[in-house]
N, C-alpha and C positions, 0 to 999 in steps of 0.2 A: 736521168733515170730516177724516177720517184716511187719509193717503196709503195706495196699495197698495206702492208702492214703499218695502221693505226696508229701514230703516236702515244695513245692512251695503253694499246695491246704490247707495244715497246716497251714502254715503262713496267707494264703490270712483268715480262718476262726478265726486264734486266730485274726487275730486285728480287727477283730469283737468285741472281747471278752477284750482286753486290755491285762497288761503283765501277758500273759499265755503260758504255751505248753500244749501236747497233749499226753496222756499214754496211751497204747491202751493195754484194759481190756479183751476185747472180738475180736472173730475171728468166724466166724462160718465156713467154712472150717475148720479150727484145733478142733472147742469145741462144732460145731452141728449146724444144724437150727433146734435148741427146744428151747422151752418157757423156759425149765426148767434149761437147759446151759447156755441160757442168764443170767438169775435171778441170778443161782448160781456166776457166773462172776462179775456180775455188780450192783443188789442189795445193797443200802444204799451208792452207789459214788453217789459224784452229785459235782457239775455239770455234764452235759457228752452231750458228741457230737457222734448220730448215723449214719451211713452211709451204705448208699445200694450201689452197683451196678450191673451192668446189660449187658448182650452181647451188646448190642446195643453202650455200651463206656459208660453211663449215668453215674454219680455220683451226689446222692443227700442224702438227709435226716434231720436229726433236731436236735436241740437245747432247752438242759432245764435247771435250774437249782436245781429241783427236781428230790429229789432220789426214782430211781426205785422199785418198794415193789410187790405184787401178793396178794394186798387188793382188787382188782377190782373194789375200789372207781376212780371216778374222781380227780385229785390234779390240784388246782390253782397255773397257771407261768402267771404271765405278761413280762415276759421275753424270754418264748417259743418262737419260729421259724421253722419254717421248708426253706430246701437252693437246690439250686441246680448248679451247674458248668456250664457257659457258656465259653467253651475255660478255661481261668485262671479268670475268672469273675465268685464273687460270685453273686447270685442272691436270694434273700432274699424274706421268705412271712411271716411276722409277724404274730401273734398265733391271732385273733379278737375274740375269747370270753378264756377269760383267766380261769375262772371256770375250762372250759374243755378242757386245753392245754394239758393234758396228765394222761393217763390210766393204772392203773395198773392191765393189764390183764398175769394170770398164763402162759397158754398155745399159748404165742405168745411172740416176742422180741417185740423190744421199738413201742409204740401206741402215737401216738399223737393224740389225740383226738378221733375223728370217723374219721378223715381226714387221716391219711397215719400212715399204719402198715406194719413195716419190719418184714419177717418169722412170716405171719400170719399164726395162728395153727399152729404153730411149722413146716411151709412148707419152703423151699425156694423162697417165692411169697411176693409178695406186693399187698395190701389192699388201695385202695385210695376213697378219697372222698373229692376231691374242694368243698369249698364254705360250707363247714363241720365244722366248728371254725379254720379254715384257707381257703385263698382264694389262689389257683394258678392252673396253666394252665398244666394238667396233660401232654399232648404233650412239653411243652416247660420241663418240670419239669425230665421226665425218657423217654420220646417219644413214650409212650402207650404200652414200655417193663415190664410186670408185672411180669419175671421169675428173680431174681437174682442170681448171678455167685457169690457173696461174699456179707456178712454183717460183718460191725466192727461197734465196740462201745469204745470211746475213752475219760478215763476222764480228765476232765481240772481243772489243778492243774497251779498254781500261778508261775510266775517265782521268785523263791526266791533271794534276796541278801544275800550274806553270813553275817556274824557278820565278817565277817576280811577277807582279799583277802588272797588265801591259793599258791596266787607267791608274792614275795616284790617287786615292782615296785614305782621308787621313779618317781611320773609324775610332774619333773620340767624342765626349760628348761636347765639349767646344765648339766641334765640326757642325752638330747639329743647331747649337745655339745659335751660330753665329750665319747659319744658311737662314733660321726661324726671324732674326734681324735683318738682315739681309730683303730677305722679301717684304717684309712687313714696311720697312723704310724706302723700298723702291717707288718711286715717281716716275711714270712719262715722259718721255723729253718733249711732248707736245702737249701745251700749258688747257688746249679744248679735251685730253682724255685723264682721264685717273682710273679708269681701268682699262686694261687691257684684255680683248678677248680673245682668248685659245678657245677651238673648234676641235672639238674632240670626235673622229672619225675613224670605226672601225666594224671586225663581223660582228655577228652576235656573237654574246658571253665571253669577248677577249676582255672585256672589263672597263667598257669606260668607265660605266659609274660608277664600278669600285671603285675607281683613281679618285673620282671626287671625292667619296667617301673616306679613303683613305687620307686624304691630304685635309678635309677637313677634321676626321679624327685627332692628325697632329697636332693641330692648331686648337682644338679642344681640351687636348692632353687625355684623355680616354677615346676606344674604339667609338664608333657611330656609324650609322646608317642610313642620313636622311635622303639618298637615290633611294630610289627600287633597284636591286641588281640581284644575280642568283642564276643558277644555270638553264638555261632555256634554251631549248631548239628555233625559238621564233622572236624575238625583240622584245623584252620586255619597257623599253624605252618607244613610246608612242606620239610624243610629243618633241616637241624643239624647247629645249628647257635650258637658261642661263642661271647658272648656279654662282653669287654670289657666297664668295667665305672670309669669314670673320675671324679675327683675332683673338680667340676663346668664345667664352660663353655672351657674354655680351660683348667685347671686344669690338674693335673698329674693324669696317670690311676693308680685307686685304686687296691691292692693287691688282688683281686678277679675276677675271669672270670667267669660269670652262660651262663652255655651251656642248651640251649634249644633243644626240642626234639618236633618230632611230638607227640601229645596227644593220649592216650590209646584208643582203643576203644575195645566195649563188644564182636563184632563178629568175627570170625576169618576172617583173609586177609584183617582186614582192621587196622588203624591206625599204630601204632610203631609195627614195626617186633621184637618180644623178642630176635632172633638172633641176631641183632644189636644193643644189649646191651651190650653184653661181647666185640662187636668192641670197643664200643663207650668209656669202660669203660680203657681198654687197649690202648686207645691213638690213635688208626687206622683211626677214621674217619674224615678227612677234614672237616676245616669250608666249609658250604654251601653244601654239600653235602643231593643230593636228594634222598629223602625216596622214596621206595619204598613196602609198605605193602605185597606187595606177594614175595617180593625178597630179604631177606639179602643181603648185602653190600658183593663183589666180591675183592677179595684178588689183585685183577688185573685193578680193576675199579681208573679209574683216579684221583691221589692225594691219595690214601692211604697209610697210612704212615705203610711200612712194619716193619721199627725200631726202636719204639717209645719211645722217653728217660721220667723218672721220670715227666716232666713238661708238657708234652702232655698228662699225665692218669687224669683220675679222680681222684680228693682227698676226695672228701663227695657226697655221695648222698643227696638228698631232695623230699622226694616227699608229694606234691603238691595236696591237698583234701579239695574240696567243704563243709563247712562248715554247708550247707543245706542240702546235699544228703548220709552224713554218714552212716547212717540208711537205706538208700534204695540202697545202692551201687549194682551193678548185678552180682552175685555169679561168672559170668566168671571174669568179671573184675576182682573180689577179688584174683580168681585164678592167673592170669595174675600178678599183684602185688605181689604176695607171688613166683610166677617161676622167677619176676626180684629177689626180696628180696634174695632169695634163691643164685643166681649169685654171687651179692654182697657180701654176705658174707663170700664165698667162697674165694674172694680176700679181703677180711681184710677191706673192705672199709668202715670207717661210716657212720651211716644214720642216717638222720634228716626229721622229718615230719611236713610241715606247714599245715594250719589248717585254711586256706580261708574265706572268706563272715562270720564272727564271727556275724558282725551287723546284716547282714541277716538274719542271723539263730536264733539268741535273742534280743529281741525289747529291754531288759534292756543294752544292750550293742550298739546298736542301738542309742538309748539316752546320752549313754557316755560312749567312749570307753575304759577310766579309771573302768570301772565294769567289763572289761573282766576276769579278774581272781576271781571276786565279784560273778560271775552268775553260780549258781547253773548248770545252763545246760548246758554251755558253758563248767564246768569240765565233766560233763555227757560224751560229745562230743570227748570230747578228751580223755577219757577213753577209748571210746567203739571204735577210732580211735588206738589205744595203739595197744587195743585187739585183730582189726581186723586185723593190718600189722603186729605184733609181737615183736611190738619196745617198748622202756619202756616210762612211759609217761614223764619221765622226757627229753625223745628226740621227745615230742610235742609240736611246736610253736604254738601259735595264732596270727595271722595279719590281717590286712586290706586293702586292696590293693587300691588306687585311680583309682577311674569307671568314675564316675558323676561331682566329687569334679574340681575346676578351681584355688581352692588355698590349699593352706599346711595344712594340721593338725598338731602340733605338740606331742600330743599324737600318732595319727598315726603312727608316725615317729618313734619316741620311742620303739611303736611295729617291726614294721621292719628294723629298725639296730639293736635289741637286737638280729630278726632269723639272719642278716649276722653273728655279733659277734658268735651267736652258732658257725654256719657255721665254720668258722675261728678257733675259739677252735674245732672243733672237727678233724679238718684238721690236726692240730697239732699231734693230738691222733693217726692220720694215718703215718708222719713223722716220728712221735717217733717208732712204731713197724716197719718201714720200716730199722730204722737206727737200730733196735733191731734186726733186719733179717740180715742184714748185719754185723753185729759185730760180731754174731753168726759164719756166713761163714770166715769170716777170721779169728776166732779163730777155726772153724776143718780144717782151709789151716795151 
């Protein structure tokens, strides 16, 4: 059951509400537009946040934190609300006689007042009445569309702190020096690479090329930006680009190269050609090499490398997941990631999944990025991320990438040398069966 309600429209009403998420109880699509499916669903949660919508695009509804019952008495909220979406703007109309914030009527879902009833009489319609113990502007509110296409009802539950972080993370600055050595001294265990590359795979704006950005900022010791990254409806990564980083300013390049990719997108013929996976993965495709979404890469096109040694393949995948949009991902998409996944595995390659916008996606991490392994949703998140690529969670990072920030975080930081060090150990894992493959071969020679 996957909410209709937006990630982004989540967010914007929990902090409304303070440190909360959002469970969604009710569907009417999957469990009816009856009085009586509601009730059954959502009776005795409370808080809860209803939500209509409408052909028209509308999203609106309300806010109580009285629990739903089929007394048909009036229940006092001075806390009620009813909202509605302007663009990513919420818009708020506070409940004005709190007595009669909300109704518990049998044969209808959520009542607020006399003023706005979703699946009245158990129809798919809407009941409205401004100025009704709420005031607002039915035009501005649904646009005077009273049929709706979907109702949800969704309870708001607290984000919990755990009693104990269920990863060990020591957040000192030692930790971070000694992860900043740690990489910078790491070797190959195969004497033909000194760098190892990770294939950075994911939608658009989950942020590959922040990560390099960000990881190269560390290593700078100031923010930087030398990807293009930024939020986009369409890829702004167009090229197949191997990012070498360096150990400061002029520094020695670090033992890692993150190869960036065009970003996935949900329709076909557009974004990264899955064809151009098995090149990409196999060592064929030249730095700078231009995508093309309707055409796999040509065995004959300029710069491909027809015999590609050990040090031109990929050594680990990563892919690369919004932290906000887990739960709404678009079943093509998911498809798409499960036909790469499937590739991969096939050549023995490891995979590693980062786990993006943490802060964003939970206010308590949000507040201090030391709770990321503390927040209750945050393992949520990276479960249901586990579950939906088929990877175990223990090969799910969480990072933060630098968006907004002009100076360092050192927790930050912490977070994203720990995903290279994965990276880098799981590279090994690839080495080693590579050298297992080969020992093999010369012992039936």
């Amino acid at each position: 059951m996957n909410p209709k309600l937006t990630r982004s429209q989540q967010k914007t009403i929990c902090s409304q509400l303070g440190r909360v998420k959002l469970q969604l109880l009710y569907k009417a699509s999957i469990h009816g537009f009856t009085g009586a499916a509601f009730h059954q669903r959502c009776d005795t949660h409370s808080p809860t946040v209803s939500v209509g919508y409408n052909a028209s695009g509308f999203v609106f509804g309300g806010y109580t934190k009285q629990p739903f019952s089929q007394s048909g008495q009036y229940v006092n909220d001075d806390q009620a609300f009813l909202f509605t979406f302007s663009g990513e703007k919420l818009l708020k109309y506070p409940v004005t006689v709190p007595a009669n914030a909300v109704r518990m009527v049998g044969n209808s879902g959520p009542y607020f007042g006399e003023a706005l009833v979703l699946a009245n009489g158990s129809q798919p319609v809407v009941y409205n009445n401004p100025g009704n113990y709420y005031n607002f502007n039915a035009a501005e509110m649904h646009g005077n569309d009273l049929n709706l296409t979907e109702c949800e009802v969704y309870h708001v539950e607290e984000t919990k702190e755990l009693e104990k972080p269920w990863r060990t993370v020591i957040w000192e600055s030692e930790t971070r020096t000694e992860l900043m050595e740690n990489i910078k001294s790491y070797k190959p265990p195969v004497s033909s690479v000194s760098q190892i590359r990770v294939l950075l795979i994911g939608p658009v704006g989950a942020g590959k090329s922040s990560f390099f950005n960000s990881i190269s900022s560390v290593f700078r010791g100031h923010v930087t930006n030398p990807a293009m990254s930024g939020s986009f409806t369409s890829s702004l990564t167009t090229q197949f680009r191997s990012y070498s980083l360096k150990a400061g300013q002029e520094g020695k390049p670090l033992p890692i190269i993150l190869c960036d990719t065009m970003g996935l997108e949900e329709s076909t013929g557009s974004g990264l050609n899955i064809d151009d996976i098995s090149n990409i993965l196999k060592g064929h495709l030249p730095d700078r090499y231009q995508f093309n979404p309707s055409v796999p890469l040509d065995s004959e096109a300029p710069g491909y490398r027809k015999s590609p040694v050990l040090k031109d393949k990929i050594h680990c995948v990563t892919y690369v997941v919004d932290g906000c949009k887990v739960s709404i991902m678009p079943s093509k998409l998911e498809d798409k990631l499960e036909a790469i996944r499937r590739k991969v595995n096939l050549m023995g390659i490891p995979q590693l999944v980062l786990l993006t916008k943490v802060d964003e996606a939970c206010l308590l991490v949000k507040e201090d990025v030391r709770n990321v392994y503390k927040s209750d949703y945050i393992k949520e998140m990276m479960q249901e991320v586990s579950t939906r690529l088929g990877v175990p969670l223990s090969c799910v990072v969480p990072v933060k990438n630098y968006s907004e920030e002009l100076e360092l975080d050192p927790n930050c930081d912490i977070l994203l040398l720990s995903a290279v060090q994965q990276m880098l150990r799981f590279a090994v894992d690839y080495f080693d069966e590579i050298s297992d493959q080969l020992s093999n071969m010369e012992l039936k020679e």
